[in-house]
Structure formats: C-alpha cells, structure tokens
C-alpha positions in Angstrom: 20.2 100.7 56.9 18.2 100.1 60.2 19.5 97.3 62.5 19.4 95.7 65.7 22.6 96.3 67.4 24.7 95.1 70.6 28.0 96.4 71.5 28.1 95.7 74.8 28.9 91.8 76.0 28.3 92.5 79.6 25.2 94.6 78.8 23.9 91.6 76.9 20.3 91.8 76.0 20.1 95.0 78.0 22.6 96.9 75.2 20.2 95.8 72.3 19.4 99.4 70.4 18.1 100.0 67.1 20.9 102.2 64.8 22.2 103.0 61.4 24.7 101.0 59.9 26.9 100.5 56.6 25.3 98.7 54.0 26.2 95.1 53.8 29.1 93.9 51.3 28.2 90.4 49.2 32.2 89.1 49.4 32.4 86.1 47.1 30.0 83.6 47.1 27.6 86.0 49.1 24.3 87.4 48.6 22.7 90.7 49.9 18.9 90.2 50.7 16.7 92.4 51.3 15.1 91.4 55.1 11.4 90.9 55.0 11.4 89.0 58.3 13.6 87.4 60.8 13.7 84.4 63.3 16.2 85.0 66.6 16.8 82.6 69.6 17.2 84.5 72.9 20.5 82.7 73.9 22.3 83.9 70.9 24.1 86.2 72.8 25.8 84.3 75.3 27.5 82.1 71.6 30.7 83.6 70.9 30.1 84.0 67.4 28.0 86.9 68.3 30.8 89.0 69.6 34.0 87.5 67.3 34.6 86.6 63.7 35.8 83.0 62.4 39.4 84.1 63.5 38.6 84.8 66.7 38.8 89.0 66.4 36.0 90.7 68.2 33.5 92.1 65.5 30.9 94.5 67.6 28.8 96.4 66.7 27.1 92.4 66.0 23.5 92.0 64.3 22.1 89.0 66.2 19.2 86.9 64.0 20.3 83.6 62.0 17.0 82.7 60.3 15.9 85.3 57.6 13.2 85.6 54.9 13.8 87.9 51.9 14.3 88.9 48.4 18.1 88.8 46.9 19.1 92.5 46.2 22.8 91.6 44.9 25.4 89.1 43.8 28.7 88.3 45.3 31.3 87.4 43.1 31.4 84.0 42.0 28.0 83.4 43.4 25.5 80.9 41.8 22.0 79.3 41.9 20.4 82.0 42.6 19.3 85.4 41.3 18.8 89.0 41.8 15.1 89.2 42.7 14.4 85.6 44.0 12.6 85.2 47.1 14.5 82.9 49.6 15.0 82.1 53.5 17.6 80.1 55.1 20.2 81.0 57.9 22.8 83.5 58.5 26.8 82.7 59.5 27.0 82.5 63.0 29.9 84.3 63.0 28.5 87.1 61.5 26.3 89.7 61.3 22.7 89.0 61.3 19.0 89.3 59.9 17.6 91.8 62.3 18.7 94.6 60.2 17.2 95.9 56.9 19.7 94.4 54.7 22.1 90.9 55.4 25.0 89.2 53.6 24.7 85.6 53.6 26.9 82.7 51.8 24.5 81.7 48.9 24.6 78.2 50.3 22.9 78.7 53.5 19.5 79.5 51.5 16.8 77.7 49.5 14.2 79.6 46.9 11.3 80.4 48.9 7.8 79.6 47.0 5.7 82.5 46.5 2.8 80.8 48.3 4.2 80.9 51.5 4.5 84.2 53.8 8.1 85.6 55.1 6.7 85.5 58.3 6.4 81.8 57.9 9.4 81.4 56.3 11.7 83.1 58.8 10.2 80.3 61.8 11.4 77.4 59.9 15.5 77.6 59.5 16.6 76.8 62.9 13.4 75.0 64.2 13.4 72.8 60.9 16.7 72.2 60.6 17.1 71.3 63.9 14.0 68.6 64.2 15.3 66.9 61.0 18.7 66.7 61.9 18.4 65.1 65.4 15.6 62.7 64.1 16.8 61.6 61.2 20.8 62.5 60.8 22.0 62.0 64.0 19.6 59.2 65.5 18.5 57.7 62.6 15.0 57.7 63.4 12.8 54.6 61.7 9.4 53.8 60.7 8.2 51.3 63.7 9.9 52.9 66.8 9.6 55.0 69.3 11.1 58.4 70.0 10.4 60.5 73.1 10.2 64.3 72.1 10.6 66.7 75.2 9.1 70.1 74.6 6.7 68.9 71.7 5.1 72.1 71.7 7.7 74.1 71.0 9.4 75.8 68.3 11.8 72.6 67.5 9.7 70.1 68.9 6.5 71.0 67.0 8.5 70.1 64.1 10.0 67.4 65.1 6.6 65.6 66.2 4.9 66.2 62.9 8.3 64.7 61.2 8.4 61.7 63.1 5.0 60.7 62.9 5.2 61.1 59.0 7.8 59.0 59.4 6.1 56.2 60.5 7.1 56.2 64.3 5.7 56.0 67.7 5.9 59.5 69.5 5.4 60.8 73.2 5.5 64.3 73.6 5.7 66.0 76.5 5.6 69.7 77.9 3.6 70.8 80.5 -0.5 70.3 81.0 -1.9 73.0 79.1 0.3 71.7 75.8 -1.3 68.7 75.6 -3.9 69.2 73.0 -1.6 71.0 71.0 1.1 68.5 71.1 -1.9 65.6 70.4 -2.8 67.7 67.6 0.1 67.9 65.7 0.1 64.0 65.8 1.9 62.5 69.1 0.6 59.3 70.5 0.7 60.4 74.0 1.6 63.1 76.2 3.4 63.1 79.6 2.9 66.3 81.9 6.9 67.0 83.5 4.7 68.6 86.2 2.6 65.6 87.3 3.8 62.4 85.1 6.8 60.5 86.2 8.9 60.6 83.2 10.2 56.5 84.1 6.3 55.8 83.2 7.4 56.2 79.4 9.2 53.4 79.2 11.8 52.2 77.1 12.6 54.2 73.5 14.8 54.2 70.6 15.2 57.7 70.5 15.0 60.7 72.9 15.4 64.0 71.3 16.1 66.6 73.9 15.8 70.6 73.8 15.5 70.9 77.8 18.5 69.9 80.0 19.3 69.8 83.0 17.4 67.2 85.0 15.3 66.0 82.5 18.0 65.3 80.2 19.9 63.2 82.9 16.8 61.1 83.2 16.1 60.2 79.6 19.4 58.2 79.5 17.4 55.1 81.2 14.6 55.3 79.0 17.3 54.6 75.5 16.7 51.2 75.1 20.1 49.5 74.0 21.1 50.8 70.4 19.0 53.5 70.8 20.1 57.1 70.7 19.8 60.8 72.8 19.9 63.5 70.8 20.2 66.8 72.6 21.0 70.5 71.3 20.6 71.7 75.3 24.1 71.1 76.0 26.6 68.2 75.8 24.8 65.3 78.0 26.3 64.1 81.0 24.5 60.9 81.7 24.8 58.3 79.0 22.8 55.4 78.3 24.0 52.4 79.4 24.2 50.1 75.6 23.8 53.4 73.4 24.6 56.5 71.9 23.9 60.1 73.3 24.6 63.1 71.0 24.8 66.8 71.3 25.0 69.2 68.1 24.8 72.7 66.4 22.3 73.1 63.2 23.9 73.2 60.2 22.7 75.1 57.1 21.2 72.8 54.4 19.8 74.2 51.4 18.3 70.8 50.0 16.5 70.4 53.3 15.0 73.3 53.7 13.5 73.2 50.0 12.1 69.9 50.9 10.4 71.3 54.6 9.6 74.4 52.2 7.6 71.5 50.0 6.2 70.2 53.3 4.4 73.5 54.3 3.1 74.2 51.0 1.6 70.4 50.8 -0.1 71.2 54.3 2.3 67.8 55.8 4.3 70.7 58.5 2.1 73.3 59.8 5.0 76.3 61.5 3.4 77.9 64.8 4.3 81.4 64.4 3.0 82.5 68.0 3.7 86.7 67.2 4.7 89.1 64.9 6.7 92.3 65.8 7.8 95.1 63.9 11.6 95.5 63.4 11.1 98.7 65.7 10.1 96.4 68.9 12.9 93.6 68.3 14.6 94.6 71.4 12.0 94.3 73.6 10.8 91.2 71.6 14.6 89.9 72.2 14.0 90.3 76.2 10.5 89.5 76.8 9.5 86.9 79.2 5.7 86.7 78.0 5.2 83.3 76.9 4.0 83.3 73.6 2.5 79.8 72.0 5.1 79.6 68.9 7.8 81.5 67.5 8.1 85.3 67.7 9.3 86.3 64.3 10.2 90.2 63.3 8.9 91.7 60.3 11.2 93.9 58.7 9.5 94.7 55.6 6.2 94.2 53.7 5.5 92.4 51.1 
C-alpha cells in the first residue's frame, strides 16, 4: 500500500516521502479500514509516539495522521460493533501507525459509524478538532448554560467547534483571533470578538472558563480573567500561571466513540458546521504536512474516492 512515511527524527517534516509498505495487521480487537481521507496536525512529529511504540521501542518507518475516514476492510479477532463494509471515522493510536497511508489498523473503539450523508472529507476534520472542543468545554471545565467562556483562536480548527458548542449550550462566548476572523468567528455564533493585534485582552473581563489552544503569552494572561471557581483549559502546553481562586488544566484528546456519533448527529442536523479549508491528494501530503500557506480551516488528505 501507499503511505506517508518518516524515518528520520532529525529530518522531521523534511524526511516525509511517499513509499510502499506492508499491509496492515488487525491484532485483536482491531480493525483494517480502508483510508478514504485523513486529518493530521503539523506538531505530530515532535510527540514521541510518532517515533516509539507503547513500550518505549522506536517503531520507524511511522505513518503520521490520527483522524481518518473510511470503510472497514477486516476484522481483528475478538472485535465487535462493527462490520466489514461500514463506513466510520474516528482516531488512530498515537503510538502507532497512522491514516496517511492507503490502509490503517485501528482499535475498534476509537471509531464511530459514519452516516452515509456526510463526506470523508468532512468526516476526517472532526476527530481531533471535535473531540478536543467538547472535552475542554464540557469534561474538563464543566461549561454551563448562563456563563461565560473566553475561546482564543475561535476561528480555528478546535475553536470553530468549540464556539458553536458553547453557544448551543447556552453560554456567553468571546472569541478572539486576529481582525480578518471576526466575521467568521461572529458567524459561527460568538457574542463578541477581541482582535490579540489591537484589543487589550484585560478588556474581556472576568470569565468562567478560558479555553486555550495558543500559549505562550496569551495563555499567561488569561489566568486573571478566571473569575474564582472558574477554570483554564489549555491543550497548548501545561500552564504556568494559575488563577488565583481556580482551576487551570492541560490535556491530550482522548478517543470517544459515543461522542463522536453524537458531533456526527450534530453535522447531519446542520447544529456544527466543520471548515474544511483544502483538500489534497494523498500524493501532495508532504508538502501539505510543511506548508506555511494559511488556509481558512482544516487541510484534510483524500486518499480515496468515494
């Protein structure tokens, strides 16, 4: 099968070639699916479950891409809920290979039945971005109808999400991104909008939750806007600034196959609209993988046709 490879972990992103590999083996509990598209975040390559396995043993040649949208080709052993045939999307093992190839093996739990009304190009942009949104709302800060969460980078992949989510949910949001995403982040349903650029973020005022995908400096500053009980919620990296009377959290997705079924629901209802921003061709998924052009939603690889 074709794949998306990288051997080299100094090379990084630089060593990413398309090659011939093995077929994948579904070990127990597994499932083969046949890739029709794929979602990939550009920093995979610096996690270390790109270059070793769950015991620590270094697995190159590694397949990066955890979000994948496909048809099941085979059963594992032991495997259950789903079938040979079914259309379904979820994420990959992080410690293993990945869904830029032709062909994956996944642990049956990490996917959900995909309806046959929505696209695999669709499909493969909601995984990590969903997952993510819902479980820093709603798991983590325990985000309630009647208050207020700030949402930096509301026009992005996870905060697009996460602004529709919380406004269904009945709270208050502020997005914020930089001037030319402020009709898109008003459009998905925020309440306001501060510019990074030009706004002084104190200007917010006090919150109950601040879900952050940034870092860095604007992460340290959100800790004064947490009003006491409140919560930060940040998948950037572990926060060094606290607020002062609440909680601040950093975390990893997890796979959740109930949850994905019921954002699956959302997109079918027209409730979650998924800003696929371009679609390449499993031959250009290396230079997709390195390109700097800034593309207004994901960048998902198609793999195969429908």
């Amino acid at each position: 099968m074709r794949a998306l490879v990288v051997r080299d972990r100094e090379a990084g992103a630089a060593g990413l070639a398309l090659e011939d590999l093995p077929f994948p083996h579904a070990a127990e509990n597994d499932v083969v699916v046949r890739v029709h598209a794929a979602g990939f975040t550009r920093g995979e390559l610096d996690w270390p479950g790109t270059w070793t396995d769950r015991a620590g043993r270094d697995r190159t040649p590694s397949v990066p891409g955890h979000e994948v949208s496909g048809v099941v080709t085979e059963l594992g052993y032991g495997t259950t809920g789903l079938t040979v045939g079914q259309r379904v999307f979820g994420l990959t093992d992080w410690t293993r290979n990945g869904s830029l190839a032709e062909y994956v093996a996944v642990e049956a739990r990490n996917l959900a039945p995909l309806p046959a009304d929505i696209e695999h190009t669709t499909a493969a942009a909601i995984p990590v971005s969903g997952l993510t949104a819902w479980q820093g709302l709603f798991d983590h800060a325990r985000l309630a109808a009647g208050q207020t969460v700030l949402i930096h980078g509301a026009a992005g992949a996870v905060g697009s999400i996460a602004v529709q989510l919380a406004r269904q949910a009945g709270a208050r949001v502020v997005g914020t991104g930089r001037a030319d995403d402020r009709d898109t982040v008003s459009d998905l349903g925020a309440h306001a909008f501060l510019d990074l650029d030009d706004d002084r973020l104190a200007d917010v005022g006090q919150v109950d939750v601040v879900l952050d995908v940034i870092g860095g400096d604007v992460l340290d500053r959100s800790a004064a806007l947490v009003r006491p009980g409140g919560t930060l919620v940040t998948i950037a990296h572990p926060p060094t600034t606290r607020p002062d009377d609440g909680r601040a959290v950093f975390f990893v997705v997890e796979p959740d196959r109930l949850r994905l079924a019921d954002l699956a629901q959302r997109v079918r209802d027209g409730r979650l609209r998924i800003r696929v921003g371009a679609i390449e061709p499993l031959a250009d998924a290396a230079a997709a993988f390195t390109s700097r052009r800034h593309v207004r939603g994901r960048t998902v690889i198609r793999v195969t046709e429908e």
